[in-house]
C-alpha positions, 0 to 999 in steps of 0.5 A: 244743189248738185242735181242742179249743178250737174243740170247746169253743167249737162243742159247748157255749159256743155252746149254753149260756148260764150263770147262775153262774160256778161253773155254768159251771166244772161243765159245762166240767169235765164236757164235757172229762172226756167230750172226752178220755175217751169219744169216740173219738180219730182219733189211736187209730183212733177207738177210745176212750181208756179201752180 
């Protein structure tokens, strides 16, 4: 949980400045959707969740 919330933190809070809340809700829904299932994991050998 930290690794992702320092990722969070350094890939799109420090980057983003939100004019809504319901913007900012959006744009982290979608980052963690890509977060836990598009990058590759080290724990899968980098390999994709998805596969």
């Amino acid at each position: 949980m930290e690794s992702f919330n320092g990722k969070l933190r350094d890939k799109l809070l420090a980057r983003e400045v939100f004019d809504t809340l319901l913007e900012a809700k959006v744009l982290i829904e979608r980052w963690r959707k890509v977060y836990n299932t598009v990058r590759p994991h080290s724990s899968l050998r980098y390999r994709l969740p998805a596969m």
